[in-house]
PyMOL Python script that loads the backbone (N, CA, C, O; Angstrom):
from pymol import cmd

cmd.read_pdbstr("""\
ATOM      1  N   UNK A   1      71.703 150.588  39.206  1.00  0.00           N
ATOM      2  CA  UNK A   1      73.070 150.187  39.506  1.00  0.00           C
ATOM      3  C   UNK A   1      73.613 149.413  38.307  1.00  0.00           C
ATOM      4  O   UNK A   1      72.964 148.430  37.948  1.00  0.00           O
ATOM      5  N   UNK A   2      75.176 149.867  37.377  1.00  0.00           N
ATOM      6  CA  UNK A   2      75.735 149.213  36.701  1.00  0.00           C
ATOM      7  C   UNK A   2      76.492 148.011  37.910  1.00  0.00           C
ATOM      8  O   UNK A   2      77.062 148.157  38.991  1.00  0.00           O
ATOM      9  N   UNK A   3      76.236 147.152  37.295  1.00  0.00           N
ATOM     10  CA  UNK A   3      76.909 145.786  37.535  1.00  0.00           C
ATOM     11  C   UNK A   3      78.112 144.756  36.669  1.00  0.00           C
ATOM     12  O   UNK A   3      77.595 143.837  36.034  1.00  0.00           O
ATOM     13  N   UNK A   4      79.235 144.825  36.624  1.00  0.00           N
ATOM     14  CA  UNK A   4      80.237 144.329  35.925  1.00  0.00           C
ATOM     15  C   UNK A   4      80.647 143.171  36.995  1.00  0.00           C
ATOM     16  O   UNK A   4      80.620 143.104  38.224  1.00  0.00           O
ATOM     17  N   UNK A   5      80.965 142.461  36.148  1.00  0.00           N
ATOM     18  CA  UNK A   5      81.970 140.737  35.731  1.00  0.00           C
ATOM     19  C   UNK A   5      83.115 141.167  35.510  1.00  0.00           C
ATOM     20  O   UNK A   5      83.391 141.882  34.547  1.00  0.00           O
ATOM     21  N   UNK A   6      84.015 140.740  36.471  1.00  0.00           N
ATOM     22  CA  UNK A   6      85.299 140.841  36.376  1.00  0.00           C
ATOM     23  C   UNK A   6      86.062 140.047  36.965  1.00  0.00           C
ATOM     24  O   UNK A   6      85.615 139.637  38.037  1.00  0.00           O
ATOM     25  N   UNK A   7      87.547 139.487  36.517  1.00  0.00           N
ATOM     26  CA  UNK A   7      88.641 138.348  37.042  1.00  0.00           C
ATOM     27  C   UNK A   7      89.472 139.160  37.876  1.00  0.00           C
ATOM     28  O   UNK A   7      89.332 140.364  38.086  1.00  0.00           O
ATOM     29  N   UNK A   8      90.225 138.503  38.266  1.00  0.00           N
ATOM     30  CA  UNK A   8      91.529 139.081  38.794  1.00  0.00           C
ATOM     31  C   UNK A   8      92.370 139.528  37.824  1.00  0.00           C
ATOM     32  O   UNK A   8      92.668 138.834  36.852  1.00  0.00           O
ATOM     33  N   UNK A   9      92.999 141.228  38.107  1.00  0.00           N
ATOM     34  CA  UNK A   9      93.701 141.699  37.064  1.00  0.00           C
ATOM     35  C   UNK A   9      92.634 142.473  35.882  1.00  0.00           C
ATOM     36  O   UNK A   9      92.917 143.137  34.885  1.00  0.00           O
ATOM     37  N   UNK A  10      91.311 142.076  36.464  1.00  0.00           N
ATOM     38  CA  UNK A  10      90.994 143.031  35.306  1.00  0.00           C
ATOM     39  C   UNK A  10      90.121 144.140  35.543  1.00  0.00           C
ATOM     40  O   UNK A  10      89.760 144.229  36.717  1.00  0.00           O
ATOM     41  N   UNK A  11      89.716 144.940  34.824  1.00  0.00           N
ATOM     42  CA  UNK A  11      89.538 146.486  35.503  1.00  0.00           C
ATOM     43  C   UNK A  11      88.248 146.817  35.150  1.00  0.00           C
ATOM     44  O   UNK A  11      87.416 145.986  34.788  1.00  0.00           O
ATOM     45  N   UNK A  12      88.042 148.064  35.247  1.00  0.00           N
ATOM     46  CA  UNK A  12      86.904 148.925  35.017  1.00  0.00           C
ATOM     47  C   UNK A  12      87.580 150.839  35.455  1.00  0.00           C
ATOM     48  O   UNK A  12      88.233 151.298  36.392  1.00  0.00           O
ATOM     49  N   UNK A  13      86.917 151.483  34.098  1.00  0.00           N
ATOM     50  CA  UNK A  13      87.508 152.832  34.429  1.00  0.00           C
ATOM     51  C   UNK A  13      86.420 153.645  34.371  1.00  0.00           C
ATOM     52  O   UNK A  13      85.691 153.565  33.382  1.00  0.00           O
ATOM     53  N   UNK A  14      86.124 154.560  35.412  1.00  0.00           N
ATOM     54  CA  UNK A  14      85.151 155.493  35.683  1.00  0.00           C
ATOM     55  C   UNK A  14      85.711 157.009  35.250  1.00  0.00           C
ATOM     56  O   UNK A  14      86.868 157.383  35.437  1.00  0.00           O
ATOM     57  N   UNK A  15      84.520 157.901  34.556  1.00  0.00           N
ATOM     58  CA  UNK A  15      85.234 158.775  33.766  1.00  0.00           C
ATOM     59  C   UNK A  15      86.727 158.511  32.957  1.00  0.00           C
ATOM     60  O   UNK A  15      87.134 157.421  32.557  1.00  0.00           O
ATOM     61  N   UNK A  16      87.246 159.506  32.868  1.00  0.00           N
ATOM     62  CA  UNK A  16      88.716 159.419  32.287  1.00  0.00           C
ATOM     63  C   UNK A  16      90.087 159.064  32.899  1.00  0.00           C
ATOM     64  O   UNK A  16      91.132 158.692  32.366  1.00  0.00           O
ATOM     65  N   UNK A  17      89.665 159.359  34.534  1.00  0.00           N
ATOM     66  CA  UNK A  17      90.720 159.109  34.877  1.00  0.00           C
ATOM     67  C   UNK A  17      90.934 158.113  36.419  1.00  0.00           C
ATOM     68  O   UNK A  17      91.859 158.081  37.231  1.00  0.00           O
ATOM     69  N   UNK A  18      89.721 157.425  36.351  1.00  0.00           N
ATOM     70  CA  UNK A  18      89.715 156.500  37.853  1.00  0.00           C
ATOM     71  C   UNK A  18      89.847 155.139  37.431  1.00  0.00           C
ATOM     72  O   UNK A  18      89.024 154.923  36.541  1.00  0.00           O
ATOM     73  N   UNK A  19      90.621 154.012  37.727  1.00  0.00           N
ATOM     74  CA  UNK A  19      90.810 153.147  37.467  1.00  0.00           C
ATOM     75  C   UNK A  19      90.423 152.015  38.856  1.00  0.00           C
ATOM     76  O   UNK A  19      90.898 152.354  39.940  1.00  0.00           O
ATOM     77  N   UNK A  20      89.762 150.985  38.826  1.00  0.00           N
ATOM     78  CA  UNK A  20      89.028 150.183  39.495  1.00  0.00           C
ATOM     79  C   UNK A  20      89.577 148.522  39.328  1.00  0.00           C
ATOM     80  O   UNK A  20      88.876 147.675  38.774  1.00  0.00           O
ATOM     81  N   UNK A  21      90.631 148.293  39.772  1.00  0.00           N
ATOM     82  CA  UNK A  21      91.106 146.332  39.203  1.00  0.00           C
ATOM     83  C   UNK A  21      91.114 145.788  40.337  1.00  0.00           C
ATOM     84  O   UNK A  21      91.486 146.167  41.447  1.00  0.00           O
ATOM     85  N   UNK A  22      90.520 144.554  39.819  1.00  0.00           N
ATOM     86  CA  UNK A  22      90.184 143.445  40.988  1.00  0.00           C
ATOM     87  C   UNK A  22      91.763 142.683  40.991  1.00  0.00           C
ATOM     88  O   UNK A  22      92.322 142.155  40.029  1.00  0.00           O
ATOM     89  N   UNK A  23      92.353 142.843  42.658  1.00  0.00           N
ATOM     90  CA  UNK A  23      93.294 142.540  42.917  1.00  0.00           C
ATOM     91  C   UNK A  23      93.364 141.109  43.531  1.00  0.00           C
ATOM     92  O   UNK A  23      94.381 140.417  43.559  1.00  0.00           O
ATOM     93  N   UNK A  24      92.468 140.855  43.889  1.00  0.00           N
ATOM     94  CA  UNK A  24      92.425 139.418  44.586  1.00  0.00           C
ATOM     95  C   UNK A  24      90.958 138.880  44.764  1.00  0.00           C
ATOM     96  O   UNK A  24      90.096 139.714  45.040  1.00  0.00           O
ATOM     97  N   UNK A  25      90.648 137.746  44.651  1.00  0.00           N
ATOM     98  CA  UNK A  25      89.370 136.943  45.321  1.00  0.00           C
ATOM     99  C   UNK A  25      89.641 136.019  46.331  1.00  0.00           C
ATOM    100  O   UNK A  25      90.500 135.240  45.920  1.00  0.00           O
ATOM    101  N   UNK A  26      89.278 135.749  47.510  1.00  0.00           N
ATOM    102  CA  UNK A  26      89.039 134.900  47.894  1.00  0.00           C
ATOM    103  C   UNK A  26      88.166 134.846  49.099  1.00  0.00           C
ATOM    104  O   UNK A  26      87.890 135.656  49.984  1.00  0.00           O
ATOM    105  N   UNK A  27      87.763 133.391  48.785  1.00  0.00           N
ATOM    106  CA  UNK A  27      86.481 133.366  49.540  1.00  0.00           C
ATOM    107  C   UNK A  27      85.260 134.110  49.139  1.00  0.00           C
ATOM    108  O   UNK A  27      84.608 134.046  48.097  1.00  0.00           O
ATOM    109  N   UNK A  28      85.079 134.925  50.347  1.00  0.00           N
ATOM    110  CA  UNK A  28      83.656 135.790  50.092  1.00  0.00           C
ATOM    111  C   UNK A  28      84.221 137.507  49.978  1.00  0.00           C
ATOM    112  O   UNK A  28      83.472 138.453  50.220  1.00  0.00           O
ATOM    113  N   UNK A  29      85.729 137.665  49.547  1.00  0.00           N
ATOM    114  CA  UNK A  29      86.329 138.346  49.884  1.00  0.00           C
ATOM    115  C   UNK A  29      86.741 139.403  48.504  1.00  0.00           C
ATOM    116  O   UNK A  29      87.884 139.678  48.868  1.00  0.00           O
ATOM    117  N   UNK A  30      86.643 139.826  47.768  1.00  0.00           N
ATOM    118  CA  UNK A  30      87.092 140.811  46.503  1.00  0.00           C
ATOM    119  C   UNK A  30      88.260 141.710  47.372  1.00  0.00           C
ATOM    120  O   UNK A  30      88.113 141.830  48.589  1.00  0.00           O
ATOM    121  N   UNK A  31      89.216 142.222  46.806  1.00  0.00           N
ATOM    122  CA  UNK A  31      90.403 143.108  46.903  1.00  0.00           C
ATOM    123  C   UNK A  31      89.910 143.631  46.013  1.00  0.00           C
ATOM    124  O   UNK A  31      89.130 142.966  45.331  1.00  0.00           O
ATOM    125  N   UNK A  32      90.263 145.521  45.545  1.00  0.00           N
ATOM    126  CA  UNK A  32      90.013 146.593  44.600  1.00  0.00           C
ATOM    127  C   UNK A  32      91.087 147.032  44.706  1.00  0.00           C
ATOM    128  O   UNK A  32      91.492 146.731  45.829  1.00  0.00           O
ATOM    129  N   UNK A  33      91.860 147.625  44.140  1.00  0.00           N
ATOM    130  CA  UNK A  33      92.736 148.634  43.664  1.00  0.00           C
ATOM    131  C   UNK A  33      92.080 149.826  43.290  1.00  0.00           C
ATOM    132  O   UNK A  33      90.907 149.710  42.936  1.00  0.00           O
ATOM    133  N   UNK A  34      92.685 151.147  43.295  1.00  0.00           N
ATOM    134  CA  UNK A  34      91.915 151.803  42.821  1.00  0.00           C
ATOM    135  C   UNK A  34      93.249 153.072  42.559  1.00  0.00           C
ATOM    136  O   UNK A  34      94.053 153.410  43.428  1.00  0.00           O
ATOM    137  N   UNK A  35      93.202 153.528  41.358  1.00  0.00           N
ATOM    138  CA  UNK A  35      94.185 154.574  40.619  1.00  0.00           C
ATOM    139  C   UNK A  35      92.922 155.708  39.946  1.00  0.00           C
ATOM    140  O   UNK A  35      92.087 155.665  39.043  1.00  0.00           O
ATOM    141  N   UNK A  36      93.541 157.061  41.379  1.00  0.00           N
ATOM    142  CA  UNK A  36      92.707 158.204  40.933  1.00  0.00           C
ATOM    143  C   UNK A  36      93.917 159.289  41.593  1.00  0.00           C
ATOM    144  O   UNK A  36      94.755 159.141  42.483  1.00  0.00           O
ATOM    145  N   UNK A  37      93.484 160.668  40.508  1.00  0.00           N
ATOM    146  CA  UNK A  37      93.998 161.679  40.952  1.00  0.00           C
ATOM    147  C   UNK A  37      94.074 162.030  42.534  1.00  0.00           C
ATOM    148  O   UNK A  37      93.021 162.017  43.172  1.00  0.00           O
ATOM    149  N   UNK A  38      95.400 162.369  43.236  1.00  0.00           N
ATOM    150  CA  UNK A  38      95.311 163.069  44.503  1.00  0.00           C
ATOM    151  C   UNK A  38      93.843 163.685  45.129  1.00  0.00           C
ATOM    152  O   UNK A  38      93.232 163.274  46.115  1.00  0.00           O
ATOM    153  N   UNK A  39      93.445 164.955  44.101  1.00  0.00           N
ATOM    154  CA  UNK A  39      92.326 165.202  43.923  1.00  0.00           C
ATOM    155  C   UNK A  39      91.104 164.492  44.309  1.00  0.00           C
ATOM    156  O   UNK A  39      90.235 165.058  44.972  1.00  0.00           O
ATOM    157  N   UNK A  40      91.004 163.308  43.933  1.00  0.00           N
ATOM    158  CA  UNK A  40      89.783 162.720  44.308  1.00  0.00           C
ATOM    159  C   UNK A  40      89.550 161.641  45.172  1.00  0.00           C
ATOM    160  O   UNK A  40      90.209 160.615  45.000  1.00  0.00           O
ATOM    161  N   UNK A  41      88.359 161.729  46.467  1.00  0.00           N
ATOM    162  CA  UNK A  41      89.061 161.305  47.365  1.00  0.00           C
ATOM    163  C   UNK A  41      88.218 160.332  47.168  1.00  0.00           C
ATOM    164  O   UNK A  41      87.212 160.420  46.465  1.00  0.00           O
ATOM    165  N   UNK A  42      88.765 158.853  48.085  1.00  0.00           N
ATOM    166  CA  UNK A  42      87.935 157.676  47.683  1.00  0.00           C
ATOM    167  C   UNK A  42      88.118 157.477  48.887  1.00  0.00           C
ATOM    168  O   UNK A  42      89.118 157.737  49.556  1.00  0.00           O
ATOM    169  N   UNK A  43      86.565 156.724  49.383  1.00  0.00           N
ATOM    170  CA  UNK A  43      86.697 156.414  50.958  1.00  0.00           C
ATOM    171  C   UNK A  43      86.044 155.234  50.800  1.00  0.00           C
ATOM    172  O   UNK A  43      85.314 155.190  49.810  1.00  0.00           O
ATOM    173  N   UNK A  44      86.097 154.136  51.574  1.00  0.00           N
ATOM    174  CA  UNK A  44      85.156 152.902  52.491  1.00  0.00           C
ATOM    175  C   UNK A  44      83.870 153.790  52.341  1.00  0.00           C
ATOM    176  O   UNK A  44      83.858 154.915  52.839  1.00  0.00           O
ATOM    177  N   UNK A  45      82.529 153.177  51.497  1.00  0.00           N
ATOM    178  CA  UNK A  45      81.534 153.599  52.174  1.00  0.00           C
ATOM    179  C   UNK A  45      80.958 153.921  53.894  1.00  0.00           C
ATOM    180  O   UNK A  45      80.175 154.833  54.160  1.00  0.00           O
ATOM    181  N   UNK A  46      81.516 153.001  54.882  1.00  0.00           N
ATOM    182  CA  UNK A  46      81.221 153.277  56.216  1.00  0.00           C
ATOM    183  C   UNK A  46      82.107 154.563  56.448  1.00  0.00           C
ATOM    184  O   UNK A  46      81.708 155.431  57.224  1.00  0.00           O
ATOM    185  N   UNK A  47      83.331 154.693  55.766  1.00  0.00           N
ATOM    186  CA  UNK A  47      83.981 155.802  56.115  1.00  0.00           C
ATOM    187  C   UNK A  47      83.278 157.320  55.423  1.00  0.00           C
ATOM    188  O   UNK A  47      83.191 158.351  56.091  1.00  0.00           O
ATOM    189  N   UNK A  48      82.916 157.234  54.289  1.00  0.00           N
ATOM    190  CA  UNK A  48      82.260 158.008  53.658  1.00  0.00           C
ATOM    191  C   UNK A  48      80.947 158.642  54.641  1.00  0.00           C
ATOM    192  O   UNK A  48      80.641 159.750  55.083  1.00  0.00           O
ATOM    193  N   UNK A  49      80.451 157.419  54.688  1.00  0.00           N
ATOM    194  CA  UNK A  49      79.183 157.761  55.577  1.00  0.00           C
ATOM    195  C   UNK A  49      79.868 158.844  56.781  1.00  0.00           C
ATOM    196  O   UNK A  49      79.712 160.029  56.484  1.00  0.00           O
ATOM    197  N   UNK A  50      80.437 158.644  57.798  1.00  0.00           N
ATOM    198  CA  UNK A  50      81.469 158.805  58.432  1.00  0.00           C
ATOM    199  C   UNK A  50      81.453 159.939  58.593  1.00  0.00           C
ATOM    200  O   UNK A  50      81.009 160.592  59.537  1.00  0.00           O
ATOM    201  N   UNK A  51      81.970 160.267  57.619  1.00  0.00           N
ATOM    202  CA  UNK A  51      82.358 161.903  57.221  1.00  0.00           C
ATOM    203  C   UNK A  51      81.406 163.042  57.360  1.00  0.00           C
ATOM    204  O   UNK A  51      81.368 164.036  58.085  1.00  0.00           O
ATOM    205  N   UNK A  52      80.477 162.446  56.199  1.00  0.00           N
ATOM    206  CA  UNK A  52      79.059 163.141  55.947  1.00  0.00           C
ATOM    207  C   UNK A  52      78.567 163.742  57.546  1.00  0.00           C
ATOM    208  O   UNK A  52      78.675 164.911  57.919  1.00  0.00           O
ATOM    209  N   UNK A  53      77.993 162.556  58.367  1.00  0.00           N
ATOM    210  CA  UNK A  53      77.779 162.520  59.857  1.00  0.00           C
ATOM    211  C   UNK A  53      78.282 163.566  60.615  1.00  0.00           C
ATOM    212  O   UNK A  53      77.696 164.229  61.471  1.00  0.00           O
ATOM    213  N   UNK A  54      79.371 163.647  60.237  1.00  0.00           N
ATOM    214  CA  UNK A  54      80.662 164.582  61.447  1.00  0.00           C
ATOM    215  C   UNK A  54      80.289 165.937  60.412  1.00  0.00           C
ATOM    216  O   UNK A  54      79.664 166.709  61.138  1.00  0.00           O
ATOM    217  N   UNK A  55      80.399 166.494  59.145  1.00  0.00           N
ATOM    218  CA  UNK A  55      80.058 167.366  58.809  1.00  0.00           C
ATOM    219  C   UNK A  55      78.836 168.040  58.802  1.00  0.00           C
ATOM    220  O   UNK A  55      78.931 169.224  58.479  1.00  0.00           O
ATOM    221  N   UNK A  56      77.528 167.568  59.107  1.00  0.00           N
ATOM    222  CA  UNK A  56      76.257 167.402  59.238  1.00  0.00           C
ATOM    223  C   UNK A  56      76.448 168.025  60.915  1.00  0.00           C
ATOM    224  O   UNK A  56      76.022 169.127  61.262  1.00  0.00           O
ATOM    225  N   UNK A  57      76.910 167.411  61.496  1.00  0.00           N
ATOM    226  CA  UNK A  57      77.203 167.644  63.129  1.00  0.00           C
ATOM    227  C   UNK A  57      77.790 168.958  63.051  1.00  0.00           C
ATOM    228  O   UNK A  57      76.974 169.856  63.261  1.00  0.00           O
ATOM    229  N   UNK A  58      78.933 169.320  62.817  1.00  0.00           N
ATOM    230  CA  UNK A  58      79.905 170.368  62.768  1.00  0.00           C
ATOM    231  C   UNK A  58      78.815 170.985  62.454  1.00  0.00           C
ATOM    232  O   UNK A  58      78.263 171.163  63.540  1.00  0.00           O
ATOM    233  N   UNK A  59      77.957 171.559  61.388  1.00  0.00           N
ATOM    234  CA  UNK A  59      77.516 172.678  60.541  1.00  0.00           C
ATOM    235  C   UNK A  59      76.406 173.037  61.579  1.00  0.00           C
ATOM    236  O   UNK A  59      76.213 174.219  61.862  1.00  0.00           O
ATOM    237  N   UNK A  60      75.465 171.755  62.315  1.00  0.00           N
ATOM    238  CA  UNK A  60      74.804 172.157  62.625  1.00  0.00           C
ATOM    239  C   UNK A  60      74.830 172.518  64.187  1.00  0.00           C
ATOM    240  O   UNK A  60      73.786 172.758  64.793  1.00  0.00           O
ATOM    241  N   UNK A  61      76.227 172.543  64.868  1.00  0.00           N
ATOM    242  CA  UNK A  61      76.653 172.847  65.721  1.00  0.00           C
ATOM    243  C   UNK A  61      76.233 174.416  66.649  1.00  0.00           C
ATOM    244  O   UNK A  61      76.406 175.482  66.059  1.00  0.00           O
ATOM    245  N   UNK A  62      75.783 174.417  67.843  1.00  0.00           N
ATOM    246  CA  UNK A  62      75.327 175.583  68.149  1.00  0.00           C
ATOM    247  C   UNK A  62      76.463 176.592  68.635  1.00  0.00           C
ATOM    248  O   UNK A  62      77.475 176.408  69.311  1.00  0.00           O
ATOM    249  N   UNK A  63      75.955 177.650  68.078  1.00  0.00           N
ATOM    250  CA  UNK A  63      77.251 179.047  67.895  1.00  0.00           C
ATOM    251  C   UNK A  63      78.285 178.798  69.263  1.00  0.00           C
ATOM    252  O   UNK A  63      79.443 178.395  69.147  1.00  0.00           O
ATOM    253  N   UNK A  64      77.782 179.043  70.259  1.00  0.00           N
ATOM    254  CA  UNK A  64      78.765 178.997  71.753  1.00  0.00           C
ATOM    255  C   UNK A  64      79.785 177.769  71.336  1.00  0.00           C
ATOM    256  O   UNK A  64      80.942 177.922  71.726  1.00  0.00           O
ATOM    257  N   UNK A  65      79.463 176.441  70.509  1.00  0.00           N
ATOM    258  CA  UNK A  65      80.255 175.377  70.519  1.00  0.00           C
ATOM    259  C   UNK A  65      81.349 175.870  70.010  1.00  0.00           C
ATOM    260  O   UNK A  65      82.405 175.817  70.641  1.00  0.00           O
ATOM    261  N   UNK A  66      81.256 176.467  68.700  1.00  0.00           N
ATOM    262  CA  UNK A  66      82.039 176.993  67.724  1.00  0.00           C
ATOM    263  C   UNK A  66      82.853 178.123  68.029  1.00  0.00           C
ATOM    264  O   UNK A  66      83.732 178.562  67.286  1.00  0.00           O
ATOM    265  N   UNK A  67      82.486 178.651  69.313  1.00  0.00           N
ATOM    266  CA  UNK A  67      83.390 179.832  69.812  1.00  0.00           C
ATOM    267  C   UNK A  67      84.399 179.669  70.775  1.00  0.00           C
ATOM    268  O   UNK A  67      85.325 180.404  71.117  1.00  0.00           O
ATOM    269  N   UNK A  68      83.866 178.046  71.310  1.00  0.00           N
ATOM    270  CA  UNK A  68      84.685 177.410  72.405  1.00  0.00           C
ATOM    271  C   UNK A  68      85.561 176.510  71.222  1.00  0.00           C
ATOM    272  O   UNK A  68      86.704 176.590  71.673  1.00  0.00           O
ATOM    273  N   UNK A  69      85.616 176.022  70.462  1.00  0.00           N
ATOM    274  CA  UNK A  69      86.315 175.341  69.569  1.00  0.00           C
ATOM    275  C   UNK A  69      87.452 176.323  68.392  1.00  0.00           C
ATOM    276  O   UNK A  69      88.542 175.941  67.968  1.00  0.00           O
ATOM    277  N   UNK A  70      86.821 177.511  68.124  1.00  0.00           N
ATOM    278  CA  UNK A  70      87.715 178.246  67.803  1.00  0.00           C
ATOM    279  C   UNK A  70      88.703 178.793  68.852  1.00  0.00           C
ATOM    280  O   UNK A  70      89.850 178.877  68.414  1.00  0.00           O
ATOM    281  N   UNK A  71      88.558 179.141  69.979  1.00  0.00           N
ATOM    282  CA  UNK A  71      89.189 179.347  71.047  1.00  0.00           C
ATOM    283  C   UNK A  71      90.519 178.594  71.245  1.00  0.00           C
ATOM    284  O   UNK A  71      91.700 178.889  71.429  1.00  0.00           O
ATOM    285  N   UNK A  72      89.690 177.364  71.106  1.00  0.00           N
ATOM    286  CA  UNK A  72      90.739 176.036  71.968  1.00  0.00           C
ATOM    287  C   UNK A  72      91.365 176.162  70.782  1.00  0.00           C
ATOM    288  O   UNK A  72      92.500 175.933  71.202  1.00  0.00           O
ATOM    289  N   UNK A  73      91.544 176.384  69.395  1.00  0.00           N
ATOM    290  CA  UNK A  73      92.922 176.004  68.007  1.00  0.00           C
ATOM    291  C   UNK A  73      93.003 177.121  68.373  1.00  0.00           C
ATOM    292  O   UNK A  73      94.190 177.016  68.682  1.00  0.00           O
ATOM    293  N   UNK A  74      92.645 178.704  68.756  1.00  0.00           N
ATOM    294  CA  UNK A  74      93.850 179.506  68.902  1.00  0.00           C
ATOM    295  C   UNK A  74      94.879 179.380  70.019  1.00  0.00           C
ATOM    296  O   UNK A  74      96.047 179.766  69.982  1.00  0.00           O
ATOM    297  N   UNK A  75      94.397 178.922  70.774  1.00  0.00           N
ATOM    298  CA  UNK A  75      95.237 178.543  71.941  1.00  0.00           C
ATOM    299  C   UNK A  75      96.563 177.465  71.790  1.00  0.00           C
ATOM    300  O   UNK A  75      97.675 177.496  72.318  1.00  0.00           O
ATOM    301  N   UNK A  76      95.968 176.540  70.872  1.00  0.00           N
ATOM    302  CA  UNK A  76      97.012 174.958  70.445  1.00  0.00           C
ATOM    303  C   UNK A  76      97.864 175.830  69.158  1.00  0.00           C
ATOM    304  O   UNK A  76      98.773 175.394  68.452  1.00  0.00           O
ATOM    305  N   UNK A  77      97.380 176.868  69.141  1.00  0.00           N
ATOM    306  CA  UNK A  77      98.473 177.504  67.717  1.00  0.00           C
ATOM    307  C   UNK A  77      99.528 178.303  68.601  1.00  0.00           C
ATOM    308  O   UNK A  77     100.735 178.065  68.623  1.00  0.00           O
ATOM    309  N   UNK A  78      99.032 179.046  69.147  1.00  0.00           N
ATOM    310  CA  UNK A  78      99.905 179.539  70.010  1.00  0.00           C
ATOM    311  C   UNK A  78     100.839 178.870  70.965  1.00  0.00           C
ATOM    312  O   UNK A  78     101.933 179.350  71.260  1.00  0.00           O
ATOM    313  N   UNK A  79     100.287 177.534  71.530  1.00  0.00           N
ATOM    314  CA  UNK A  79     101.370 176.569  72.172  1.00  0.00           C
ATOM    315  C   UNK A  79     102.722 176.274  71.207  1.00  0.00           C
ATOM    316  O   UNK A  79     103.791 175.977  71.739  1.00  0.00           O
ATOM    317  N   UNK A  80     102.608 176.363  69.998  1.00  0.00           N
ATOM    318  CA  UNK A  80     103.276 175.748  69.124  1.00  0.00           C
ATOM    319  C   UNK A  80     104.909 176.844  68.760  1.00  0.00           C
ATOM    320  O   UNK A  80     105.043 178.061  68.633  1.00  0.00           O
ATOM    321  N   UNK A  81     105.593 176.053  68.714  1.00  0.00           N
ATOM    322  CA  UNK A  81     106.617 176.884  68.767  1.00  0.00           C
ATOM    323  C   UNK A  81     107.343 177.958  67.631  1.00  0.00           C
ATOM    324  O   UNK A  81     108.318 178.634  67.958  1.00  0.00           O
TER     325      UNK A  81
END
""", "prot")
cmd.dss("prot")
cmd.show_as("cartoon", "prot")
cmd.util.cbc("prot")
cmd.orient("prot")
């Protein structure tokens, strides 16, 4: 793990185009900013985790689920006006 020292207002840039500035301290508390392409998505690690979980689930989902779930969005497409 890189580890950086940083104030308020001052940054750190990952690759070429992600930008990382500490927006506030207080307390036991850091604020981040963070300036990245649309493209790249930045999540809360718990949210990240999150994701992974639910995609892991989805994939490994048994076929009948997936036929009742495709079902039910053709149905909510068709409600739609």
């Amino acid at each position: 793990m890189l580890i950086f020292t940083r104030k308020k207002d001052q940054s750190i840039v990952i690759g070429s185009n992600v930008e990382v500035t500490v927006v506030e301290v207080r307390g036991g508390q850091v604020k981040l900013g963070v300036q990245a392409p649309a493209e790249v998505a930045v999540h809360r690690k718990e949210v990240f985790e999150a994701i992974q979980a639910e995609n892991l689930r989805a994939a490994q989902a048994p076929a009948h689920d997936l036929v009742r779930l495709a079902a039910a969005l053709k149905r909510k497409e068709g409600a739609q006006p």
